[in-house]
PyMOL Python script that loads the backbone (N, CA, C, O; Angstrom):
from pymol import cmd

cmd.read_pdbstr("""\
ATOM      1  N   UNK A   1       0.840  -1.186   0.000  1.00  0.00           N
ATOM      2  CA  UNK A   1       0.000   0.000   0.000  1.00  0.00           C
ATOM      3  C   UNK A   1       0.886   1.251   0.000  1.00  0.00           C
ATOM      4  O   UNK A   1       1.835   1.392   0.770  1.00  0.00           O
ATOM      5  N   UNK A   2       0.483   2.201  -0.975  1.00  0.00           N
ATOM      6  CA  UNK A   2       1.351   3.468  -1.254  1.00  0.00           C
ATOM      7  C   UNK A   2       0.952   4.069  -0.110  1.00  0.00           C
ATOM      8  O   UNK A   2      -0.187   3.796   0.269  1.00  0.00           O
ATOM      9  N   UNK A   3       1.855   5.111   0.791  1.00  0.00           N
ATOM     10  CA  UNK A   3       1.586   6.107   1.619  1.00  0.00           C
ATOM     11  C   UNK A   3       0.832   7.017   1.092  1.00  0.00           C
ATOM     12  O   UNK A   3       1.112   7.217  -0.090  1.00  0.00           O
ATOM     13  N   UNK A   4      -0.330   7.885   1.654  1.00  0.00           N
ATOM     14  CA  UNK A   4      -0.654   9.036   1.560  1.00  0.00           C
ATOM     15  C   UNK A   4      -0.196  10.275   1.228  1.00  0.00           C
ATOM     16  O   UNK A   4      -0.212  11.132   2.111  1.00  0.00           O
ATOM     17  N   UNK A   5       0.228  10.566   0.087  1.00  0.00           N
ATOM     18  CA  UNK A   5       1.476  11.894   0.143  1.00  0.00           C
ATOM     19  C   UNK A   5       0.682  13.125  -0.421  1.00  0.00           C
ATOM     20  O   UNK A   5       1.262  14.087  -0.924  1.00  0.00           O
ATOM     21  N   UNK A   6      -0.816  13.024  -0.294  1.00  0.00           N
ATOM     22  CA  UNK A   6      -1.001  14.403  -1.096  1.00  0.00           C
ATOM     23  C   UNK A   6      -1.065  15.804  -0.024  1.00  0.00           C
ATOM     24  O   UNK A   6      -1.546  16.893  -0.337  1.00  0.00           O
ATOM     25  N   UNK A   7      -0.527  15.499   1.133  1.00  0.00           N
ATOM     26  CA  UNK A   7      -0.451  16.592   1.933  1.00  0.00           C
ATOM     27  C   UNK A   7       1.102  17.229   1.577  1.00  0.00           C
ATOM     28  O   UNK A   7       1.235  18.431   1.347  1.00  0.00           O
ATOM     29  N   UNK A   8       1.773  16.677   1.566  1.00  0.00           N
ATOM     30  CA  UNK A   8       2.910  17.610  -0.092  1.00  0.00           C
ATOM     31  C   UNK A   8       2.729  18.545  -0.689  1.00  0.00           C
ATOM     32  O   UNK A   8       3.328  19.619  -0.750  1.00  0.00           O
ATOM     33  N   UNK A   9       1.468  17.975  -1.391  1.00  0.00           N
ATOM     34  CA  UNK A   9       1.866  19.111  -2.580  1.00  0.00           C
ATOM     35  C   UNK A   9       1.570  20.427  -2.063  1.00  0.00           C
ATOM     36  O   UNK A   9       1.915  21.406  -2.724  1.00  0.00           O
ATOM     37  N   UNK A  10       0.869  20.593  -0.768  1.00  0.00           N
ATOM     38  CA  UNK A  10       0.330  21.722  -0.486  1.00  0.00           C
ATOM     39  C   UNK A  10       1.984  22.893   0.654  1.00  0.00           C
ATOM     40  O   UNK A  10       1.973  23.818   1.466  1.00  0.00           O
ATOM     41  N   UNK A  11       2.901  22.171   0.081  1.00  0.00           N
ATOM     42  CA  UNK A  11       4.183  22.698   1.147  1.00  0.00           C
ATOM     43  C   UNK A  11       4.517  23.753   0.394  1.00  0.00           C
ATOM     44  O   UNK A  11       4.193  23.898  -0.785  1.00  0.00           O
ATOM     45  N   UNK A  12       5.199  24.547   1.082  1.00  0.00           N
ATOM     46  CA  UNK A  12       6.026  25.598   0.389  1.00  0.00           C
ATOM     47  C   UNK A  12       7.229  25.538   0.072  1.00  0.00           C
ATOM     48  O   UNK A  12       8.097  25.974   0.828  1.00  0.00           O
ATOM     49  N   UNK A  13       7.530  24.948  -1.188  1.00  0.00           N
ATOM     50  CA  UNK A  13       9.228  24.852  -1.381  1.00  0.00           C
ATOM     51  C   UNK A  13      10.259  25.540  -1.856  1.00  0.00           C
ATOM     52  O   UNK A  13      11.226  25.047  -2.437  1.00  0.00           O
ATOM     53  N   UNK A  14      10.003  27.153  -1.528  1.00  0.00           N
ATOM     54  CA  UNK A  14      10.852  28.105  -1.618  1.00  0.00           C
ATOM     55  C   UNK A  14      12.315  28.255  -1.156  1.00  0.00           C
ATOM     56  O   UNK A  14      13.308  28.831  -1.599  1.00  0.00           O
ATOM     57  N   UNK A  15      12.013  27.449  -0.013  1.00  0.00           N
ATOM     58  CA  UNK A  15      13.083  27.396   0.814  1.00  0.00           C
ATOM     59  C   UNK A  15      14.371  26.869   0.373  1.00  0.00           C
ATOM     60  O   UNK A  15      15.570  27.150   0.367  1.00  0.00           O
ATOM     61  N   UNK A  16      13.392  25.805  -0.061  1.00  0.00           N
ATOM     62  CA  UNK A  16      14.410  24.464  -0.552  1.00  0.00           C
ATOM     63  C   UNK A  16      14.963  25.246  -2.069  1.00  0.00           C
ATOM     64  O   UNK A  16      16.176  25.369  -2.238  1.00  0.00           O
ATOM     65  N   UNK A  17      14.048  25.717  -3.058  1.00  0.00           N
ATOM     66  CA  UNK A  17      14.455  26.446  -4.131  1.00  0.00           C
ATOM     67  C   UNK A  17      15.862  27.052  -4.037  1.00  0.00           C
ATOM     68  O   UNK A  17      16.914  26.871  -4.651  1.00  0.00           O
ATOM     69  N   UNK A  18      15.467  27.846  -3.025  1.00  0.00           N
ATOM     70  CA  UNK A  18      16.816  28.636  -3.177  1.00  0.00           C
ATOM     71  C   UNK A  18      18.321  27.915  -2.733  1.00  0.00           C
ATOM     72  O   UNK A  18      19.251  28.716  -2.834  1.00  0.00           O
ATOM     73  N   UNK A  19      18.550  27.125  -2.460  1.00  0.00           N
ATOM     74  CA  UNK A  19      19.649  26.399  -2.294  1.00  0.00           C
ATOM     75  C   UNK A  19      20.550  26.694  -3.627  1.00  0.00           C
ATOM     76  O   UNK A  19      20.220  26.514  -4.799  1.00  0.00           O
ATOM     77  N   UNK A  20      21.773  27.193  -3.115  1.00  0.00           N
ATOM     78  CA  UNK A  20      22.473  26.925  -4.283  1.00  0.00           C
ATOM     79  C   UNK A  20      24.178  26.087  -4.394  1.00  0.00           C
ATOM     80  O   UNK A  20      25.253  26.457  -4.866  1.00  0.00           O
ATOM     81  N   UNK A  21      23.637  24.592  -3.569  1.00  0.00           N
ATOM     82  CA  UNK A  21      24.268  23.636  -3.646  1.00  0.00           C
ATOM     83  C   UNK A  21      25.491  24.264  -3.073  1.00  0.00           C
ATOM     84  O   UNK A  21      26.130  23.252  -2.786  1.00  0.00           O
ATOM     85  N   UNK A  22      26.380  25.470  -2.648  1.00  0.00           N
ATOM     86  CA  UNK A  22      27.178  25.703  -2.592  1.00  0.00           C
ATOM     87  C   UNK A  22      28.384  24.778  -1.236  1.00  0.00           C
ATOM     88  O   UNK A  22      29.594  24.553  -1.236  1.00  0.00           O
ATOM     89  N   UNK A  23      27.423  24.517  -0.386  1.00  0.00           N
ATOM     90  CA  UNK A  23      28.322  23.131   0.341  1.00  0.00           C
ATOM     91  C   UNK A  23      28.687  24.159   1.973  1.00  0.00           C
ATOM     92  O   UNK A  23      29.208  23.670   2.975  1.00  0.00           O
ATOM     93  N   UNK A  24      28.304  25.416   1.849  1.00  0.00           N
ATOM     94  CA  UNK A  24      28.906  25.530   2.813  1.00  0.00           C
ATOM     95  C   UNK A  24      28.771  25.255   4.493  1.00  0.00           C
ATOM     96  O   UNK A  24      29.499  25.468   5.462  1.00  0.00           O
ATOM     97  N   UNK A  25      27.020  24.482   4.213  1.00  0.00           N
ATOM     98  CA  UNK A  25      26.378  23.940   5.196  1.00  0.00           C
ATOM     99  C   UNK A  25      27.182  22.699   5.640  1.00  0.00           C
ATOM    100  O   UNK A  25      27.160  22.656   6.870  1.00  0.00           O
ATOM    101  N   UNK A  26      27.829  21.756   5.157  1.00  0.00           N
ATOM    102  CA  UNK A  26      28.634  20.740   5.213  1.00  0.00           C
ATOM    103  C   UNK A  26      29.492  20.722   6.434  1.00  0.00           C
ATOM    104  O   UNK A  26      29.509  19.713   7.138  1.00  0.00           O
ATOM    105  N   UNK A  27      30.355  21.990   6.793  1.00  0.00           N
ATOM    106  CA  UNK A  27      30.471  21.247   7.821  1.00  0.00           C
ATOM    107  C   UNK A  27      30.210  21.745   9.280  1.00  0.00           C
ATOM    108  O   UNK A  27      30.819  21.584  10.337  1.00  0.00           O
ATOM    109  N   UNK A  28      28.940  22.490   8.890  1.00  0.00           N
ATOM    110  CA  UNK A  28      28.296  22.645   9.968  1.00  0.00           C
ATOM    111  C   UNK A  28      27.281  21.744  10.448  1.00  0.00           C
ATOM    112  O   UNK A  28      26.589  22.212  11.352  1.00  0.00           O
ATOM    113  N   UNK A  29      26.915  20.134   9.937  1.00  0.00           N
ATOM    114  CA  UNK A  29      26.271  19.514  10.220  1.00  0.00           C
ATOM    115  C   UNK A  29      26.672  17.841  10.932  1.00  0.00           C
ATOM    116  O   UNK A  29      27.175  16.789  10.537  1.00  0.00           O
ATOM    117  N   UNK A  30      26.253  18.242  11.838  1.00  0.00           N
ATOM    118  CA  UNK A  30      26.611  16.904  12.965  1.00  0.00           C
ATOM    119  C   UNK A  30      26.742  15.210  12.361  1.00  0.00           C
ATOM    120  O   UNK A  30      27.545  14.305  12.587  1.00  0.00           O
ATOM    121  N   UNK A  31      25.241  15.359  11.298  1.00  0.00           N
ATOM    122  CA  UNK A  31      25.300  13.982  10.522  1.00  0.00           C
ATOM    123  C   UNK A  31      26.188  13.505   9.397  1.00  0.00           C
ATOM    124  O   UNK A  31      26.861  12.500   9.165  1.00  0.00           O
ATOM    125  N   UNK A  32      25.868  14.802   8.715  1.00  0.00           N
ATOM    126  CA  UNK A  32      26.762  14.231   7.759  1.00  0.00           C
ATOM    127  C   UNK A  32      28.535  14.364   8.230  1.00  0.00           C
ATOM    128  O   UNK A  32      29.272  13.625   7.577  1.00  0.00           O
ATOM    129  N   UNK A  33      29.214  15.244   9.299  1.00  0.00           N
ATOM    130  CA  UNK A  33      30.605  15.577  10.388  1.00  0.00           C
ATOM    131  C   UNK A  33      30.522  13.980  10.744  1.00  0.00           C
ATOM    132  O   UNK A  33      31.677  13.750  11.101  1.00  0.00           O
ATOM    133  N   UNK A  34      30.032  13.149  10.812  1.00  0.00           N
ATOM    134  CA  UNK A  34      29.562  11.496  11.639  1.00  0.00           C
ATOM    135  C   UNK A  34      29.390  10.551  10.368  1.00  0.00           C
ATOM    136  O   UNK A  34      29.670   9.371  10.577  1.00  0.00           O
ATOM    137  N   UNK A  35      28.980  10.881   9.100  1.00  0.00           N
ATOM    138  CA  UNK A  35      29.284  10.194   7.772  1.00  0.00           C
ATOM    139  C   UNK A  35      29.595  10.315   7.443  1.00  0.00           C
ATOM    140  O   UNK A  35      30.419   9.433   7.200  1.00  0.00           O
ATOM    141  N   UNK A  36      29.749  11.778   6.552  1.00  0.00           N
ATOM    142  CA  UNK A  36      30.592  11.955   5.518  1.00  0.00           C
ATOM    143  C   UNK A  36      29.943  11.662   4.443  1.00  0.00           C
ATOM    144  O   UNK A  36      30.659  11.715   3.443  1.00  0.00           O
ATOM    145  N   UNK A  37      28.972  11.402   4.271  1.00  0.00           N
ATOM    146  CA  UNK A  37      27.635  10.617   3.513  1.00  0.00           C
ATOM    147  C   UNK A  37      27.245  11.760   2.844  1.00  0.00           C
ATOM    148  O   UNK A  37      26.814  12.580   3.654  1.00  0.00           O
ATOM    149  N   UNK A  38      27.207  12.263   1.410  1.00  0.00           N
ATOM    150  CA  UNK A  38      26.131  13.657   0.908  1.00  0.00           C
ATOM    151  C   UNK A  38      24.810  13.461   1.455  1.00  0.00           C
ATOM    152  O   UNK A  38      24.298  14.455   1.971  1.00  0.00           O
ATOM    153  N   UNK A  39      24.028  12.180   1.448  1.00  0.00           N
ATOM    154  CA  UNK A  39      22.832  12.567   1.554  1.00  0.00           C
ATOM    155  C   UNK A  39      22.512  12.548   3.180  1.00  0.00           C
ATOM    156  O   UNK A  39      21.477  13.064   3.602  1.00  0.00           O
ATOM    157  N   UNK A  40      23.265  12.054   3.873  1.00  0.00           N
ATOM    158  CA  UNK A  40      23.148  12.500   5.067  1.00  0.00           C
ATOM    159  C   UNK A  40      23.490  14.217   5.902  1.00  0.00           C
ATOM    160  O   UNK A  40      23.382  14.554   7.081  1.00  0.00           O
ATOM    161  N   UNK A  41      24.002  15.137   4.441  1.00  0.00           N
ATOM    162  CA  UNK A  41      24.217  16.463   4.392  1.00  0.00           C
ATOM    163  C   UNK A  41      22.672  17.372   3.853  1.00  0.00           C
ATOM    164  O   UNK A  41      21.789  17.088   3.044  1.00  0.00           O
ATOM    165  N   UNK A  42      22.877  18.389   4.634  1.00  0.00           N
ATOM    166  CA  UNK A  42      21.499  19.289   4.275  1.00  0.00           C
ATOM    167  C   UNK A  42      21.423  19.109   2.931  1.00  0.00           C
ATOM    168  O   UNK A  42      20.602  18.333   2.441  1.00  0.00           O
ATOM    169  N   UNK A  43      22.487  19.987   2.030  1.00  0.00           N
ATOM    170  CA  UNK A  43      22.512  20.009   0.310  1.00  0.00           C
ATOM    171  C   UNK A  43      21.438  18.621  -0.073  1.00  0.00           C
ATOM    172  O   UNK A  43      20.386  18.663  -0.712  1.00  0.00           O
ATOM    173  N   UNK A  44      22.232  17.197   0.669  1.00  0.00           N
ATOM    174  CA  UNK A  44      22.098  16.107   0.028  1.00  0.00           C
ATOM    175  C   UNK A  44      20.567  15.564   0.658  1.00  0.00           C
ATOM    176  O   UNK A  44      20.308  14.384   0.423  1.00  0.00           O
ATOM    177  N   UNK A  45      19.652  16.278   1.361  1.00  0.00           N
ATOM    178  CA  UNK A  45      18.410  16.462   2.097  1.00  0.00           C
ATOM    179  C   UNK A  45      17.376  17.091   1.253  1.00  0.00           C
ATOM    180  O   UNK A  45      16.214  16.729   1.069  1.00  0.00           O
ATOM    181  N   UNK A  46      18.182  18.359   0.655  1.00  0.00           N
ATOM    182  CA  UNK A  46      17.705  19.835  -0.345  1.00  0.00           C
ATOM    183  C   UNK A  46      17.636  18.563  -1.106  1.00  0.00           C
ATOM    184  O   UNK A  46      16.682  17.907  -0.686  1.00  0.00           O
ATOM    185  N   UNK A  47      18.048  18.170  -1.725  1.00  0.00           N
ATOM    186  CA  UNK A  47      18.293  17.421  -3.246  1.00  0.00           C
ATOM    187  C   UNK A  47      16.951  16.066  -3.474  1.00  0.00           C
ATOM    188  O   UNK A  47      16.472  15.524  -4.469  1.00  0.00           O
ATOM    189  N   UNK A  48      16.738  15.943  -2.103  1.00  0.00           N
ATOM    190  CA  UNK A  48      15.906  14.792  -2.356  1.00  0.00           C
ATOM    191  C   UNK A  48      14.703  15.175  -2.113  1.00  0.00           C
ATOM    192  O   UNK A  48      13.791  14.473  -2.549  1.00  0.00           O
ATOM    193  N   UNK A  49      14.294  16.776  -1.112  1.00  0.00           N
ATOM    194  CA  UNK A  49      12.627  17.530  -1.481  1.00  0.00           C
ATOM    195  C   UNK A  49      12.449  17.810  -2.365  1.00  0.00           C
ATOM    196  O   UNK A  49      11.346  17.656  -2.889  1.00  0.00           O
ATOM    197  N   UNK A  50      13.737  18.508  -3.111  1.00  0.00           N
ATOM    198  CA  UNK A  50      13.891  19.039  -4.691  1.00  0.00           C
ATOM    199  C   UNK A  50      13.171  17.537  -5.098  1.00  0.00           C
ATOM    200  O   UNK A  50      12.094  18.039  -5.419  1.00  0.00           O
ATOM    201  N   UNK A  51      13.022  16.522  -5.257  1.00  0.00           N
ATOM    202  CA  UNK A  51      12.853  15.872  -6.157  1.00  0.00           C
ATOM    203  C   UNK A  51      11.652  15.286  -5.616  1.00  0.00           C
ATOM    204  O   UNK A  51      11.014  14.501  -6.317  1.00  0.00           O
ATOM    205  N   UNK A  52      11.255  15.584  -4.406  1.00  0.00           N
ATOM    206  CA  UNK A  52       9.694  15.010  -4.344  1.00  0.00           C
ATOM    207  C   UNK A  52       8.855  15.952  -4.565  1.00  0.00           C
ATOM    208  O   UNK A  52       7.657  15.763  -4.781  1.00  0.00           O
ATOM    209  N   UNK A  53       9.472  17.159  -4.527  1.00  0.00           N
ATOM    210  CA  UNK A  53       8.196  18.715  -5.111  1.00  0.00           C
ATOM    211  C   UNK A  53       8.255  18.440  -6.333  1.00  0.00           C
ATOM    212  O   UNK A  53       7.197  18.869  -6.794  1.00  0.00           O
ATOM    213  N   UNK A  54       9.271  17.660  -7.726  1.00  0.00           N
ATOM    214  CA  UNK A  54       9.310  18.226  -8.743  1.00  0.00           C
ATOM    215  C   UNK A  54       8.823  17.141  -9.476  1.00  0.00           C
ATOM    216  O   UNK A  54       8.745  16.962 -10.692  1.00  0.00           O
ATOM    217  N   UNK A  55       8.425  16.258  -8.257  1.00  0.00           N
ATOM    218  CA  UNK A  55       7.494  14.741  -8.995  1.00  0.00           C
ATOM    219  C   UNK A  55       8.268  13.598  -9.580  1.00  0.00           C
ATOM    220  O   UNK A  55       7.624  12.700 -10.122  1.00  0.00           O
ATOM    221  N   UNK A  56       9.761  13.518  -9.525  1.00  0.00           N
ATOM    222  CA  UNK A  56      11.038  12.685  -9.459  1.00  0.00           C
ATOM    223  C   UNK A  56      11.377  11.470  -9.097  1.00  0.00           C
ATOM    224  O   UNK A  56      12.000  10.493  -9.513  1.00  0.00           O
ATOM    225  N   UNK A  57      10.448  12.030  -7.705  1.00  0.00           N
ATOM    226  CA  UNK A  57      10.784  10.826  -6.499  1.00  0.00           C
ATOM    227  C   UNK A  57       9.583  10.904  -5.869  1.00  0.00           C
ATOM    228  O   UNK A  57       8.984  11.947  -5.604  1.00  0.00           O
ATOM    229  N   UNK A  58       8.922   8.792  -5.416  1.00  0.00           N
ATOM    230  CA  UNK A  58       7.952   9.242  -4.746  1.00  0.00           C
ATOM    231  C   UNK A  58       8.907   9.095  -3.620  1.00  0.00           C
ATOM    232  O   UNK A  58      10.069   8.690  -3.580  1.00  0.00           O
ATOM    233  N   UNK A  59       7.838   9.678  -2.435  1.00  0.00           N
ATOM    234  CA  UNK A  59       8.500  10.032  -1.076  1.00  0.00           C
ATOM    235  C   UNK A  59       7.939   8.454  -0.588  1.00  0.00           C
ATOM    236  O   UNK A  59       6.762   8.221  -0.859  1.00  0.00           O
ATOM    237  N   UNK A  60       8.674   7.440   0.070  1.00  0.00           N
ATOM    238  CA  UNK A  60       8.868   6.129   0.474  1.00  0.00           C
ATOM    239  C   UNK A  60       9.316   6.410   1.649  1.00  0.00           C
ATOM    240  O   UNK A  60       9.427   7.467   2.271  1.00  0.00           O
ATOM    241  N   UNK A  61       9.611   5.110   1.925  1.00  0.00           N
ATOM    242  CA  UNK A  61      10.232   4.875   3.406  1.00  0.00           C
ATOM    243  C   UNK A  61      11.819   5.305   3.508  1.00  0.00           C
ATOM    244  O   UNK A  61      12.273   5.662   4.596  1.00  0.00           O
ATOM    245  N   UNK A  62      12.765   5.249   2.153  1.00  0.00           N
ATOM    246  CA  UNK A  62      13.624   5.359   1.763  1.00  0.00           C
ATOM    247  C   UNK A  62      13.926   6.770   1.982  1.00  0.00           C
ATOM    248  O   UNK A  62      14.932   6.920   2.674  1.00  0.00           O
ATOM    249  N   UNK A  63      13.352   7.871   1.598  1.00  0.00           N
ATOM    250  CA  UNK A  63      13.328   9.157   1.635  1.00  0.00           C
ATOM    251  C   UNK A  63      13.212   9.485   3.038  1.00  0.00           C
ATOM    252  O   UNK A  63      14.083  10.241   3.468  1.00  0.00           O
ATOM    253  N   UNK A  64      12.389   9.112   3.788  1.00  0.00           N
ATOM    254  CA  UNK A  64      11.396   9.430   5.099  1.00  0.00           C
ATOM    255  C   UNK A  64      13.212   8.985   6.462  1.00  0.00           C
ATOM    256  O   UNK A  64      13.499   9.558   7.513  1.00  0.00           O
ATOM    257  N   UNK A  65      13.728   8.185   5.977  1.00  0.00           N
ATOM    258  CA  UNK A  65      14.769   7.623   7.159  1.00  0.00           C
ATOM    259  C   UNK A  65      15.659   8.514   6.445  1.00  0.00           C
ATOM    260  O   UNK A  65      16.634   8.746   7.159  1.00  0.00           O
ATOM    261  N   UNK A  66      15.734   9.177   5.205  1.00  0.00           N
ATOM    262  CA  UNK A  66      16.999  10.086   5.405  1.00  0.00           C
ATOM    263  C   UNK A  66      16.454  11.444   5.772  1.00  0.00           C
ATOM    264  O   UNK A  66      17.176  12.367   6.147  1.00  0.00           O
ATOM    265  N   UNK A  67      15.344  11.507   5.665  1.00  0.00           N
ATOM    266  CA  UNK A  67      15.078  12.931   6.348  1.00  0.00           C
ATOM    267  C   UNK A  67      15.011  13.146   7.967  1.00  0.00           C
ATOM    268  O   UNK A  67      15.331  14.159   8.589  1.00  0.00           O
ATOM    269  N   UNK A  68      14.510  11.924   8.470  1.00  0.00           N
ATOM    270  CA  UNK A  68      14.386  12.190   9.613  1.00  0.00           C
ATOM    271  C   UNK A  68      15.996  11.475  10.368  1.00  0.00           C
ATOM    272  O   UNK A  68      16.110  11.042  11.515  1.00  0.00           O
ATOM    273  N   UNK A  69      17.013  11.540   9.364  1.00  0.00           N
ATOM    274  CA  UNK A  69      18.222  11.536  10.292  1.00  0.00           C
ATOM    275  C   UNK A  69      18.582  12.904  10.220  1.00  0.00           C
ATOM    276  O   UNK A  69      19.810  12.928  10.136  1.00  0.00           O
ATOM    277  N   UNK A  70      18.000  14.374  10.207  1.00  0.00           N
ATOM    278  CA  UNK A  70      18.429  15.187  10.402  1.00  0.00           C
ATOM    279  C   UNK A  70      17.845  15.743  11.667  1.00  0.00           C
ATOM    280  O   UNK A  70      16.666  15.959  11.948  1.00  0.00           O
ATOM    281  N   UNK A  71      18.986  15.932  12.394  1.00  0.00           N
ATOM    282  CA  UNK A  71      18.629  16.480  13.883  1.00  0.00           C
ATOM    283  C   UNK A  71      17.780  17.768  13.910  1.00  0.00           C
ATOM    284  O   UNK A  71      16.896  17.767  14.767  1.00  0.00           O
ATOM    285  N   UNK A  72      17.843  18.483  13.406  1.00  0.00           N
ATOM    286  CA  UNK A  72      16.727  19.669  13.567  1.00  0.00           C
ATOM    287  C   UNK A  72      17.448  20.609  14.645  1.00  0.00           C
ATOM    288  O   UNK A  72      16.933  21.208  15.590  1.00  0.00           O
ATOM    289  N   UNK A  73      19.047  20.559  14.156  1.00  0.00           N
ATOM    290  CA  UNK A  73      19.613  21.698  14.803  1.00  0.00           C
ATOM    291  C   UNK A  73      19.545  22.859  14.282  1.00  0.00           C
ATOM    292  O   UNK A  73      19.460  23.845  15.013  1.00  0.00           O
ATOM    293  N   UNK A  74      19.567  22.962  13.031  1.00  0.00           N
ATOM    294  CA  UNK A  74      19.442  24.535  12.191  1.00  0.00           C
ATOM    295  C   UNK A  74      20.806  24.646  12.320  1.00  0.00           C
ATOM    296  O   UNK A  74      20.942  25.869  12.364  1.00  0.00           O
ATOM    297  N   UNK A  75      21.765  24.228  12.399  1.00  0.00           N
ATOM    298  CA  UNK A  75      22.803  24.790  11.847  1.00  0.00           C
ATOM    299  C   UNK A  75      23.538  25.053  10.521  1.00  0.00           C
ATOM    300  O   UNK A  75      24.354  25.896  10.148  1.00  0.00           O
ATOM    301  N   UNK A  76      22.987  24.106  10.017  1.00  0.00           N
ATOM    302  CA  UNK A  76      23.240  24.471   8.035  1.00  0.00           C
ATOM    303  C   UNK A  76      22.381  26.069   8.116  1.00  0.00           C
ATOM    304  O   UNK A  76      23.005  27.123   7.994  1.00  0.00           O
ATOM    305  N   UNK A  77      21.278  26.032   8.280  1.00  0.00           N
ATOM    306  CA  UNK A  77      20.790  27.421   8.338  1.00  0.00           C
ATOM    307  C   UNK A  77      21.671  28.623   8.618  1.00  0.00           C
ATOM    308  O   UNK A  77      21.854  29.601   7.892  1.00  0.00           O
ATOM    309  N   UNK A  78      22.236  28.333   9.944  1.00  0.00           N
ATOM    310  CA  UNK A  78      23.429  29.606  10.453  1.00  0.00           C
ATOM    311  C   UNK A  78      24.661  29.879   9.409  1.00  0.00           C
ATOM    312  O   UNK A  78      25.174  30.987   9.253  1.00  0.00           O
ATOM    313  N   UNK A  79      25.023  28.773   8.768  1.00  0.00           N
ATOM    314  CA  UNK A  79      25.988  28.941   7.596  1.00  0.00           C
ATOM    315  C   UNK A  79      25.470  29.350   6.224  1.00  0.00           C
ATOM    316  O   UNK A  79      26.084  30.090   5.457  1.00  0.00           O
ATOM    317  N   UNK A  80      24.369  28.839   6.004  1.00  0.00           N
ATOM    318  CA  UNK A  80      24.217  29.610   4.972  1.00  0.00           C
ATOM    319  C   UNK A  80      23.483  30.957   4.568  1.00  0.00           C
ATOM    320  O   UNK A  80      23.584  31.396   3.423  1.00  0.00           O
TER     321      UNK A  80
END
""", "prot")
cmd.dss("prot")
cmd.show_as("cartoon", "prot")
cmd.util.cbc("prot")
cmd.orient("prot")
């Protein structure tokens, strides 16, 4: 059974828009400082809403465990 995802489309992905991959969030982030992993990096986080707003990717279980390995410190925020 597919998840429910049409509460999505109604997000605002401005945020995410404006990213401009530049990296400098990298190493201000605890998870990916502990992997080393891109997609465990904000950019590499940006990259995968980018692709469920733009209809790319459905959002799975796959998507859902790399998003919610981000701590919700906001520190990529302070750097960029």
């Amino acid at each position: 059974m597919k998840p429910d995802t049409s509460h999505l489309k109604g997000l605002d992905y401005s945020v995410v828009q404006q990213c401009m991959h530049c990296g400098m969030c990298l190493p201000t982030c605890p998870t990916y400082d502990a992997t080393k992993l891109e997609r465990n990096s904000p950019r590499g986080r940006i990259a995968l809403m980018r692709a469920v707003a733009d209809d790319r990717l459905e959002p799975g279980r796959a998507f859902a465990e790399e998003i919610y390995f981000c701590l919700g410190c906001l520190a990529c925020m302070t750097a960029c």
